[in-house]
Every structure is written in structure tokens, then in C-alpha cells.
One Martini backbone bead per residue (centre of mass of N, CA, C, O) as a GRO file, in nm:
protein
  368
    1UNK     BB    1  -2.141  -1.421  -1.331
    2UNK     BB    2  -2.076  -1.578  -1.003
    3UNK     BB    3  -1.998  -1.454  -0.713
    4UNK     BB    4  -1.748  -1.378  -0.418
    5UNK     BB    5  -1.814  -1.135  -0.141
    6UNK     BB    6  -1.699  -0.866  -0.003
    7UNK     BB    7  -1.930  -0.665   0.197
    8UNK     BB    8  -1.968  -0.313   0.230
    9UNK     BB    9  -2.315  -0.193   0.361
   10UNK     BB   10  -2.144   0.086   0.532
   11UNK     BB   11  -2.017   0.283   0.675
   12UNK     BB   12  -1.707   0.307   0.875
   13UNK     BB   13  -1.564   0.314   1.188
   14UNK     BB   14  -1.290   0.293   1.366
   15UNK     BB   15  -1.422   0.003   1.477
   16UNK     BB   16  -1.637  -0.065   1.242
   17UNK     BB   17  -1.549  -0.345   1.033
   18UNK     BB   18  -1.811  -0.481   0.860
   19UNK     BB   19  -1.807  -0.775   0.675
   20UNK     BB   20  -1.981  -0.945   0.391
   21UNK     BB   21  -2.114  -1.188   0.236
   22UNK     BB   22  -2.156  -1.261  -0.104
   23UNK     BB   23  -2.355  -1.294  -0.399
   24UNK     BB   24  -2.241  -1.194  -0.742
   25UNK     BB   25  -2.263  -1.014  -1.046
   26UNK     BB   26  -2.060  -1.037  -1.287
   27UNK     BB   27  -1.911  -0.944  -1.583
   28UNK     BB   28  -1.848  -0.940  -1.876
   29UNK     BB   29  -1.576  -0.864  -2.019
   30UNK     BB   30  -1.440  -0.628  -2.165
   31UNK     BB   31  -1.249  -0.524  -2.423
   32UNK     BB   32  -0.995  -0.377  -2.158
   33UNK     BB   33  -1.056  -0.649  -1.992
   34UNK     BB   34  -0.970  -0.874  -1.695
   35UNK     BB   35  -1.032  -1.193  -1.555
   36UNK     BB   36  -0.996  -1.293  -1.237
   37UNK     BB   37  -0.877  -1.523  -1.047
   38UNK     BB   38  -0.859  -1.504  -0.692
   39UNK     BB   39  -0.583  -1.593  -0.435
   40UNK     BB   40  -0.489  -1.302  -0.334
   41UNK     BB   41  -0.498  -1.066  -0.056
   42UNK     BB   42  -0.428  -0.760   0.095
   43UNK     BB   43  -0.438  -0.597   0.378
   44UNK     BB   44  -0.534  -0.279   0.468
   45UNK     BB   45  -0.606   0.010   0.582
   46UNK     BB   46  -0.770   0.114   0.295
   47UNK     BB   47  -0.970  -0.063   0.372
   48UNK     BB   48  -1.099   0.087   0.647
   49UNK     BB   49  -1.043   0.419   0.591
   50UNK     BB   50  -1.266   0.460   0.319
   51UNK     BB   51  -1.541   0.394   0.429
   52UNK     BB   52  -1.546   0.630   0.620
   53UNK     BB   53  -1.572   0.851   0.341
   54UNK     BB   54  -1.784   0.767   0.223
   55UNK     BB   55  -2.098   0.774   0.109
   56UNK     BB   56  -2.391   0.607   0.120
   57UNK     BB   57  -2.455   0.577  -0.181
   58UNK     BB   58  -2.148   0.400  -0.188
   59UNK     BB   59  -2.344   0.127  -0.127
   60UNK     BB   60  -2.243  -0.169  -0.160
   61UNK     BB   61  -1.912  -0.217  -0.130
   62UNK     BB   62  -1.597  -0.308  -0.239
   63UNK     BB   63  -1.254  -0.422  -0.109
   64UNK     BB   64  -0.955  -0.403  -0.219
   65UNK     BB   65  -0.581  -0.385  -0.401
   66UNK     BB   66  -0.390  -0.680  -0.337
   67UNK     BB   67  -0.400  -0.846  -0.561
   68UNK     BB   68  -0.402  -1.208  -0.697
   69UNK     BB   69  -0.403  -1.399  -1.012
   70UNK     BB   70  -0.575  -1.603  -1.237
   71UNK     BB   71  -0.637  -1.569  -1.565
   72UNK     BB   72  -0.957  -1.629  -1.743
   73UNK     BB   73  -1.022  -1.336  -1.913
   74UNK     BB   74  -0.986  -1.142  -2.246
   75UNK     BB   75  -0.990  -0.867  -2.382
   76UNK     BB   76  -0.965  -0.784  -2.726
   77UNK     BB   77  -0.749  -0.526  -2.674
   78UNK     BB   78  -0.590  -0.652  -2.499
   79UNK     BB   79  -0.251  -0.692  -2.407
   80UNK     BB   80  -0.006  -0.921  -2.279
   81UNK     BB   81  -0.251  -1.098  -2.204
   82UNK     BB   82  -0.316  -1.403  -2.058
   83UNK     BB   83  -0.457  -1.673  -2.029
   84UNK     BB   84  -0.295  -1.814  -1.720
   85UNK     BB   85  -0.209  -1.597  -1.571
   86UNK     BB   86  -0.002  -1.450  -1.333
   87UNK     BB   87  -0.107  -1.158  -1.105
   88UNK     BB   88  -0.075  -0.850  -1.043
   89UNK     BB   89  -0.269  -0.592  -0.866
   90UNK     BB   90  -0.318  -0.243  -0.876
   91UNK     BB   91  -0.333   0.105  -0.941
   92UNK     BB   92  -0.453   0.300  -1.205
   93UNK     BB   93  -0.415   0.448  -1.535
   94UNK     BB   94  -0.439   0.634  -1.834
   95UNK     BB   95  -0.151   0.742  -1.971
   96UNK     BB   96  -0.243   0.993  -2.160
   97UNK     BB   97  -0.149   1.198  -1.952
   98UNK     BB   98   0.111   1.412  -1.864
   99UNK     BB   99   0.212   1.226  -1.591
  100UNK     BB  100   0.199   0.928  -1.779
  101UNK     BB  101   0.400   1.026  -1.962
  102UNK     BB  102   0.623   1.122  -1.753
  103UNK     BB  103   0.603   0.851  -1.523
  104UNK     BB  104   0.352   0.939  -1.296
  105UNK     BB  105   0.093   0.737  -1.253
  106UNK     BB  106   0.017   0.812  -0.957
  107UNK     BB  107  -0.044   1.115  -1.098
  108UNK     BB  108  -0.312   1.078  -1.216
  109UNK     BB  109  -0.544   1.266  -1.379
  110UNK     BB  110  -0.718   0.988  -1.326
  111UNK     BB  111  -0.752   0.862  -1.029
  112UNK     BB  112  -1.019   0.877  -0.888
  113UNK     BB  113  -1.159   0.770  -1.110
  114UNK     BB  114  -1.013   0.479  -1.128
  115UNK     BB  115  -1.001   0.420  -0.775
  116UNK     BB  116  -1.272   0.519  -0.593
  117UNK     BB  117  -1.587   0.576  -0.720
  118UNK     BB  118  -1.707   0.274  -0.780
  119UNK     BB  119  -1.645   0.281  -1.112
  120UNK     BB  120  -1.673   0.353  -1.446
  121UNK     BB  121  -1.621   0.607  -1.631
  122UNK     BB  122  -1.911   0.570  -1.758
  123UNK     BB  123  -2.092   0.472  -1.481
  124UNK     BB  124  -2.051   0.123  -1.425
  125UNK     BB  125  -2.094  -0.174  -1.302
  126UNK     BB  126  -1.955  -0.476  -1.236
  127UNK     BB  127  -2.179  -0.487  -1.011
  128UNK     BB  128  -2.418  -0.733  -0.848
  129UNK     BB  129  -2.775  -0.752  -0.679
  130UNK     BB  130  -3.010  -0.806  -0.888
  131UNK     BB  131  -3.129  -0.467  -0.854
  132UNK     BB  132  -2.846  -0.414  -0.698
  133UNK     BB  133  -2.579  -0.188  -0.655
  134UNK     BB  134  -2.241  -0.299  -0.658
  135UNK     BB  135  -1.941  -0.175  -0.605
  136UNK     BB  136  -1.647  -0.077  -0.747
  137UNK     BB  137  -1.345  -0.055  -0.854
  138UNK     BB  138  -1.095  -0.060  -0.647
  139UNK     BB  139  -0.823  -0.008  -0.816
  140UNK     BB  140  -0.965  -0.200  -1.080
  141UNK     BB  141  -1.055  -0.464  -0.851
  142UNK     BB  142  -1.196  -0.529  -0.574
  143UNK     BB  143  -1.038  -0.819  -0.440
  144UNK     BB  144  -1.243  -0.871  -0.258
  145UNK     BB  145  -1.258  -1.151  -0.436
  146UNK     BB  146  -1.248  -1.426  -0.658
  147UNK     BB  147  -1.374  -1.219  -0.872
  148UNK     BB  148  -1.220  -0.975  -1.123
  149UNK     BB  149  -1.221  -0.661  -1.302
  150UNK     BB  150  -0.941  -0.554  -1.486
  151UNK     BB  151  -0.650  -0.431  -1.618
  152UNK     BB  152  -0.372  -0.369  -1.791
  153UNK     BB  153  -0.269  -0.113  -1.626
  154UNK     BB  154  -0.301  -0.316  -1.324
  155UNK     BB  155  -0.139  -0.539  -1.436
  156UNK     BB  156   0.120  -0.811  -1.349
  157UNK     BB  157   0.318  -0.994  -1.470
  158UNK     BB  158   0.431  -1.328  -1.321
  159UNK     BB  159   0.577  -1.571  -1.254
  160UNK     BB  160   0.412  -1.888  -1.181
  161UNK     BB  161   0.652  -2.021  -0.935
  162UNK     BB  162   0.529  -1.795  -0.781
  163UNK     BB  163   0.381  -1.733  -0.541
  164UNK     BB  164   0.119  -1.503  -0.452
  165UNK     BB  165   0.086  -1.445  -0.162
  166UNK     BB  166   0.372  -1.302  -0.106
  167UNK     BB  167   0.266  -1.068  -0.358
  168UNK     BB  168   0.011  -0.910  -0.292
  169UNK     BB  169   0.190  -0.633  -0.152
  170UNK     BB  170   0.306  -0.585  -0.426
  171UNK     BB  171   0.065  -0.370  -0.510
  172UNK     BB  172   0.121  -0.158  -0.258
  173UNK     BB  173   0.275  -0.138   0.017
  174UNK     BB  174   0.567  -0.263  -0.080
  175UNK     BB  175   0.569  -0.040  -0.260
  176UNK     BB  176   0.584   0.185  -0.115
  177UNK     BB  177   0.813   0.164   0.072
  178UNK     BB  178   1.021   0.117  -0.124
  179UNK     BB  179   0.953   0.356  -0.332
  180UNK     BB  180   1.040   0.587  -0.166
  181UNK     BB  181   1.321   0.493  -0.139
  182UNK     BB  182   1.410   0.452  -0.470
  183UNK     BB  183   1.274   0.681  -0.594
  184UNK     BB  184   1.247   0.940  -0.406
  185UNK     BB  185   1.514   0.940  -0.230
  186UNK     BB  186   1.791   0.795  -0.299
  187UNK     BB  187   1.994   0.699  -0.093
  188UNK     BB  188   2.295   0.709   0.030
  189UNK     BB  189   2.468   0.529   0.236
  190UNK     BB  190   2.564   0.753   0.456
  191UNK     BB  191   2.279   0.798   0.478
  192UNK     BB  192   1.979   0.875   0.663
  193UNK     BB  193   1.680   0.691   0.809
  194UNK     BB  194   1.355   0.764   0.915
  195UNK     BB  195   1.084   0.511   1.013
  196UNK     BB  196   0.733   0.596   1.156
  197UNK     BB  197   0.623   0.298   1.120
  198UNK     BB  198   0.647  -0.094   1.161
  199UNK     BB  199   0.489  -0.175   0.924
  200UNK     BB  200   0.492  -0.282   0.611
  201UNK     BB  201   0.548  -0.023   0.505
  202UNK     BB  202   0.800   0.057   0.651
  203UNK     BB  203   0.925  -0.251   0.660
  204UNK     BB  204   0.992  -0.188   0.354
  205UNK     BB  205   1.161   0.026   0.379
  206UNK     BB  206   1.390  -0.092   0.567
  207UNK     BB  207   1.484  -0.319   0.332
  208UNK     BB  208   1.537  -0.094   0.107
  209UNK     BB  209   1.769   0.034   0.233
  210UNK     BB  210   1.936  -0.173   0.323
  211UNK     BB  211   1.987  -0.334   0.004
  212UNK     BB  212   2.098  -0.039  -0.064
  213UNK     BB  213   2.294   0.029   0.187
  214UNK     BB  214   2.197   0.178   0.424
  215UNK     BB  215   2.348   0.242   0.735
  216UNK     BB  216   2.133   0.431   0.862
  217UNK     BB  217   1.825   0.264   1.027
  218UNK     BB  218   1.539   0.401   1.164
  219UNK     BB  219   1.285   0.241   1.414
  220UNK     BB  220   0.942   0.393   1.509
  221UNK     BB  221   0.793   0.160   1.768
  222UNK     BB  222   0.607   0.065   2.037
  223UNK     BB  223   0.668  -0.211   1.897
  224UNK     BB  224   0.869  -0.493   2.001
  225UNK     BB  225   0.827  -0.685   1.726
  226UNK     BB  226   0.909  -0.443   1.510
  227UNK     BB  227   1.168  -0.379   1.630
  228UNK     BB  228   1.286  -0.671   1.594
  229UNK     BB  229   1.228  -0.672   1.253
  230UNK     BB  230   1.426  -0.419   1.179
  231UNK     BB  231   1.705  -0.506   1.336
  232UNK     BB  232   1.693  -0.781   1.157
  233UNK     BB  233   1.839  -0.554   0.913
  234UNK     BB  234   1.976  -0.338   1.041
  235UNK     BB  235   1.848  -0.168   1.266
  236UNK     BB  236   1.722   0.079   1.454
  237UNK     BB  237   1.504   0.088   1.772
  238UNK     BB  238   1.243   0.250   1.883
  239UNK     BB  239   1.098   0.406   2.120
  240UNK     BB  240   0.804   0.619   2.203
  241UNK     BB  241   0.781   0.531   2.540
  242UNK     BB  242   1.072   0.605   2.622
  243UNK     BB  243   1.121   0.894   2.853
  244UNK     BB  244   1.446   0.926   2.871
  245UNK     BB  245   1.444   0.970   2.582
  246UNK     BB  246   1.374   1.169   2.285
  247UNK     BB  247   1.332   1.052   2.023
  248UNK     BB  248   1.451   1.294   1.858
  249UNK     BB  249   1.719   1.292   2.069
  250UNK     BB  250   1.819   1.025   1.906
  251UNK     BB  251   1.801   1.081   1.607
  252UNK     BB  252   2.036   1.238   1.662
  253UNK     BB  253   2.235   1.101   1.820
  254UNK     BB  254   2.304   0.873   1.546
  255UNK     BB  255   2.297   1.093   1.302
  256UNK     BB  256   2.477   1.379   1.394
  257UNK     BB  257   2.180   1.586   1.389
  258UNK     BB  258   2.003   1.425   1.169
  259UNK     BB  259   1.831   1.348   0.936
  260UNK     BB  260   1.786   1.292   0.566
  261UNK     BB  261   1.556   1.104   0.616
  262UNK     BB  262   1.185   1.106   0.635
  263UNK     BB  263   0.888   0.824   0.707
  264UNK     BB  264   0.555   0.857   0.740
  265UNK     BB  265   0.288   0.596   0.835
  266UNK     BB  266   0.084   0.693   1.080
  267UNK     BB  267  -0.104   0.986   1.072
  268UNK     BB  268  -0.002   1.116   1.310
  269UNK     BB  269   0.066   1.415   1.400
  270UNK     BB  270   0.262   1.437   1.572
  271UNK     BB  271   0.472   1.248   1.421
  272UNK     BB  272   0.499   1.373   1.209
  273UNK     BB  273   0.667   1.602   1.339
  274UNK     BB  274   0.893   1.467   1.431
  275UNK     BB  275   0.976   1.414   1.154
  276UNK     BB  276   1.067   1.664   1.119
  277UNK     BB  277   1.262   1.681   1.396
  278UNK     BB  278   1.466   1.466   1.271
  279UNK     BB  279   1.601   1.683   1.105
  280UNK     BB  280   1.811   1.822   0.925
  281UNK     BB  281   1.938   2.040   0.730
  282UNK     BB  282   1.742   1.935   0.431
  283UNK     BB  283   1.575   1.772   0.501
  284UNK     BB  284   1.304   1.482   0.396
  285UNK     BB  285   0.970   1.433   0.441
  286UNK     BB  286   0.750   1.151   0.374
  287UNK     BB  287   0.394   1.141   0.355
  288UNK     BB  288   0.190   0.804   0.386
  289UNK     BB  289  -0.035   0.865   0.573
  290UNK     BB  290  -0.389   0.770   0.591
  291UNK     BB  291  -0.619   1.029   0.762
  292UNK     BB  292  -0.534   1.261   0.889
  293UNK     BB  293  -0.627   1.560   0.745
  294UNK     BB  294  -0.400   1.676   0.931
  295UNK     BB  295  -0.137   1.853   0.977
  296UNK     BB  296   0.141   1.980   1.181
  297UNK     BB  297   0.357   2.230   1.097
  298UNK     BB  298   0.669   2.387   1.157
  299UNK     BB  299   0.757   2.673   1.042
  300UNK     BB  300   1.007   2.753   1.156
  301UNK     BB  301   1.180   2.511   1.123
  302UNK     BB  302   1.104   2.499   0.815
  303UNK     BB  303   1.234   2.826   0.747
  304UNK     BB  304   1.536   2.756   0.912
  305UNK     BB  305   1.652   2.477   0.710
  306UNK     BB  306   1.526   2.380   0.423
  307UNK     BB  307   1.284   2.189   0.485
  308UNK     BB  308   1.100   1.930   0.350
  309UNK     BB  309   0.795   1.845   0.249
  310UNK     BB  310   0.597   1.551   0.141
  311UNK     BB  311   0.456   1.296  -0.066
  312UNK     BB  312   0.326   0.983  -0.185
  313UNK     BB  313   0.229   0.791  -0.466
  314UNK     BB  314   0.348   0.456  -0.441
  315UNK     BB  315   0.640   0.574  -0.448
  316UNK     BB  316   0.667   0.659  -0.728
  317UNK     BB  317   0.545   0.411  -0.886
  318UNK     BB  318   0.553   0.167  -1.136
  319UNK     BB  319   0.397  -0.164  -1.153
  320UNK     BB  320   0.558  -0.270  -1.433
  321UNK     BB  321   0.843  -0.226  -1.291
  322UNK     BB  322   0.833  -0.242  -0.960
  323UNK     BB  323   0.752  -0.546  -0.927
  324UNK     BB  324   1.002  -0.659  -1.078
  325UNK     BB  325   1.208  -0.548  -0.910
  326UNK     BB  326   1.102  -0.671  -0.619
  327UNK     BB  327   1.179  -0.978  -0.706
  328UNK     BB  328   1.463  -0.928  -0.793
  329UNK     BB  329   1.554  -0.854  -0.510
  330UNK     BB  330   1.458  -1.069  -0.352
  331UNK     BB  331   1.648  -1.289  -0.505
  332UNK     BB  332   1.887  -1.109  -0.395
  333UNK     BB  333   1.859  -1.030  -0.078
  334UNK     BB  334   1.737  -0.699  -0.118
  335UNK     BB  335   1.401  -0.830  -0.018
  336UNK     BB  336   1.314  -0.918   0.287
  337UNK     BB  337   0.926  -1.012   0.305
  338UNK     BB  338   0.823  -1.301   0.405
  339UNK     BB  339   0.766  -1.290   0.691
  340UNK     BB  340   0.540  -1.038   0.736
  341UNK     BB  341   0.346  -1.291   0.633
  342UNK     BB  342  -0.005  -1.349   0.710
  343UNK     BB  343  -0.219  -1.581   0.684
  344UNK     BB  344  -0.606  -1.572   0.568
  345UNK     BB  345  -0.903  -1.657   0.563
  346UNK     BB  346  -1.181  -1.518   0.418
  347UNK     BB  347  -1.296  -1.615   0.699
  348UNK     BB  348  -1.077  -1.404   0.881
  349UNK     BB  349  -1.147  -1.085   0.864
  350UNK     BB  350  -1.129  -1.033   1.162
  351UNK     BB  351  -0.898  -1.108   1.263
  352UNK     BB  352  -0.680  -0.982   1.098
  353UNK     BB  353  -0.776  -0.719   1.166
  354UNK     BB  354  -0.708  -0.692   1.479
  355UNK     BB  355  -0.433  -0.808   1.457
  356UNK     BB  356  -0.314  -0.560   1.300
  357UNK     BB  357  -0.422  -0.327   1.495
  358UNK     BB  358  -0.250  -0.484   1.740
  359UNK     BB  359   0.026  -0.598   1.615
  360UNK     BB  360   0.069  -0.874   1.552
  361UNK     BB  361   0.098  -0.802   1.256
  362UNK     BB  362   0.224  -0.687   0.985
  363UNK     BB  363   0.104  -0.867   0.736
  364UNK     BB  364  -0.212  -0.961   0.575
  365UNK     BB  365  -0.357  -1.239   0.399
  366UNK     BB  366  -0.630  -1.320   0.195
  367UNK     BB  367  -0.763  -1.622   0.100
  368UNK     BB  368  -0.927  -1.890  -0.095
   0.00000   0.00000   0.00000
């Protein structure tokens, strides 16, 4: 059948985030696919970083990983989903190996071959343009499209009578976020928690964190917007441009001597670093931005402290468990992140990256 997409025509410059509408066909699902009619995508910073990194060889490329829709068709192995259902769609993994085994699905030792490749492990892909291929299966979904091919290991049923659109963050971003509180992190209320870079992912995590009880929670950013979006949560916001007191001795000041954990979302080296040192003695940092190849640790502060210093993909959830627990929070007014969405006609795909880059929202989800 043929579908409308929006095509990656050449690899993206950090200012240069090109997308074209296409129309192009689609494959019938295979046995262990499941056809969506996609609802709403939400727009993630991973949708115009990873442009910038593959080869020439993998365009034209789809991509989008935070869709939301209605199950149009299921291949014949599908369980579990039924034509009609509305899905959260995430990320991919084997099932089979090792680490999903013991349920750390985000570590799937097939995770770049079934989330990154643009195609099916087999080596096809599931999209094209007359005698042209066009990648895709980007974490299984491709959602920049109306029509996508996942499967039941990326599919999350959830009740009908839910937006579908200000759940599509909860397939990656509000999942990273929250996920890391609730899952890696898990702090007692006592605990202090310092989060820099208060965008979708940070101000996930600082929702999950009020909502679990955690008494001081420092949001620590730029946007004088995004700081009064984590106050209103019962943070403390930071400025990071105010040379009066430095970040970091202001959050050892509130903390009585630096948190027990901190979580960059920005990928800024310094800032990295920064939440190193906003950390207590043992305390541990998470480290979520993806951009900057390289980060530069203090071996000294580190080797005389024994701070953790650590990483986690998407929050160390399983989206099977992770996105029903978080509409339950949400449902209990333990993860209020309805506000932080803004919608876009996915033909204002240029204004939504503007508008995002420059702060002006927080989170966009793009409609059809």
C-alpha cells in the first residue's frame, strides 16, 4: 500500500534539519509485523542527532520512534494485539538474548541491528520509492509516517479512551526520564536529586521524582520558562548563567554538601562534568544526552570520592511494564506531564524543531 512519509534525503548538519513529505509504499506485514495507522509522533532531539551520524548510504531515511496509533493489520504469529487496538510504540529488542532474558531489554544484544540498521534483521526494508530503497524500521517504527510496520515486542496496548497524542512521549523521552528515577536511581524521599537540562527527558524526571516522594529536586537550566515549568513540580530552579554563586555551589548548598544523584540530559561536556561535581561523596550520575562523542570525567574527584558515573538506555525500562505504570502514575496525579505537550500539523515539522531548539517548547508531538 502506499503510504505518506517524511524522508531524511541526506545526512543533517547541526543547523541543517531538512525533512520532505514522500509518498511511498509500504509493505503487507509479515508474519510477526503489526500495521499502524500512526495518530501522533513526538519529536525527540534522536530524530535530528542520529541524521547527522549514519552513512550517505543510508538515505533516504524515515525517521520518528515516539509514535502512537491504531493497529490496522497483524501478521499472522502477532499475540496479543488485535486489529482496532490503539499503541504506545517504543523501542525494539530480541527477547532471546542474555540481557532480555533478565529483563534489561534496553541492553538487547541485537539493539543497533533492530533499532538503527533501516531495515529488518534479514536485510529488507519494509519502505520504498519505486525502484528507489528507502530505510527505515528506525527502533522498529519509522513513526514520521501515517503508516508504520513494528511488532508486538515494540507495541504497547493502552486503553482506547486515552489521547493517544499526549502519550507519544511515553515511548522514549518521558520513559528515559522517568525511568531513570524510578528505575536506576530509585531514591528515598531524603534523597537529593539534581537534574541538568529541564527539556522533556529532565522534566520527566523531575515529575517522577516529586511524584515518588523526593524531598529537594534542583532543575538546572538555562530557560527561565523551563525553570518555572520544574518549580511549579515543587523544584528549585537554577540558572546556569547566573555568575553570582556557580551551579555547582549552590546545589552543594541546598543539598548540605552536593546530591546523591544527578542526571545530564544535555551532552555538553562541561555540564556533564558539572553534575560530577554537584555529587556528594558515593553519590551517582547519569549520564543521557546523546551528541557529544566524548565527555571529560575528573579522575581525581572521582577516584577520591567514589562517585558512580553511568549511563542508561531509556531509563533501564521495559516498555511493556514502564509506559502502563507511567498512565497509572499519570491517572494518580504522580506524573503530571500533560502540559509540557505541544502539538504540530506534521507539516509544521520545521516550525516544532525551531520552536524546540530554541526552548520555546518543551515537548512537540507532531499530528496527522
Amino acid at each position: 500500500m502506499q503510504t505518506t512519509v517524511l524522508l531524511a534525503a541526506a545526512p543533517f548538519t547541526e543547523t541543517d534539519h531538512a525533512f520532505t513529505f514522500a509518498e511511498v509504499e509500504i509493505d503487507d506485514p509479515r508474519p510477526d509485523e503489526v500495521l499502524v495507522r500512526v495518530v501522533a509522533t513526538g519529536l525527540c532531539h534522536t530524530d535530528l542527532t542520529v541524521p547527522t551520524m549514519l552513512p550517505v548510504e543510508m538515505f533516504p531515511t524515515v525517521m520518528g520512534h515516539e509514535g502512537t496509533g491504531v493497529v490496522e493489520a497483524v501478521g499472522a504469529d502477532v499475540q496479543g494485539i488485535a486489529v482496532g487496538d490503539h499503541v504506545v510504540m517504543s523501542f525494539r529488542h530480541c527477547g532471546a538474548c542474555s540481557p532480555c532474558s533478565d529483563g534489561d531489554v534496553g541492553y538487547c544484544e541485537q539493539h543497533i541491528l533492530l533499532n538503527y540498521m533501516g531495515m529488518r534483521p534479514d536485510g529488507s526494508t519494509t519502505l520504498r520509492r519505486g525502484e528507489e530503497t528507502v530505510f527505515g524500521s528506525f527502533f522498529g517504527q519509522s513513526s514520521f509516517a501515517r503508516h508504520v510496520l513494528a511488532y508486538a515486542d515494540n507495541c504497547v496496548v493502552v486503553p482506547k479512551d486515552l489521547d493517544l497524542t499526549l502519550l507519544a512521549p511515553y515511548g522514549c523521552g518521558f520513559q528515559t526520564g522517568a525511568g531513570t528515577v524510578l528505575n536506576v536511581l530509585q531514591p528515598t524521599p531524603e534523597q537529593s536529586i539534581v537534574v541538568f537540562g529541564a527539556g522533556a527527558v529532565g522534566l520527566a524526571a523531575v515529575a517522577a521524582a516529586r511524584g515518588a516522594g523526593v524531598e529537594t529536586v534542583i532543575a538546572v537550566d538555562p530557560v527561565a520558562a523551563r525553570r518555572a515549568l520544574a518549580e511549579e513540580y515543587g523544584a528549585v530552579g537554577l540558572d546556569p548563567t547566573d555568575d553570582t554563586v556557580p551551579v555547582v555551589d549552590r546545589v552543594k548548598e541546598l543539598t548540605g554538601g552536593g546530591a546523591a544523584y544527578s542526571i545530564d540530559t544535555t551532552a555538553i561536556p562541561a555540564v556533564v562534568q558539572q553534575a560530577q561535581h554537584a555529587l556528594r561523596t558515593r553519590g551517582t550520575l547519569v549520564a543521557l544526552g546523546l551528541g557529544a562523542p566524548e565527555y571529560p570525567i575528573d579522575a581525581i574527584d572521582l577516584l577520591s570520592t567514589g562517585k558512580i558515573v553511568r549511563s542508561s538506555i531509556e531509563g533501564d525500562a521495559d516498555p511493556a511494564q514502564m509506559v502502563p505504570e507511567l498512565i497509572r502514575r499519570r491517572a494518580e496525579g504522580a506524573f503530571a506531564v500533560d502540559h509540557l505537550i505541544t502539538t504540530y500539523p506534521f507539516e509544521r515539522i520545521a516550525d516544532a524543531i525551531a520552536d524546540m531548539t530554541a526552548g520555546k517548547v518543551v515537548k512537540a508531538v507532531l499530528t496527522w
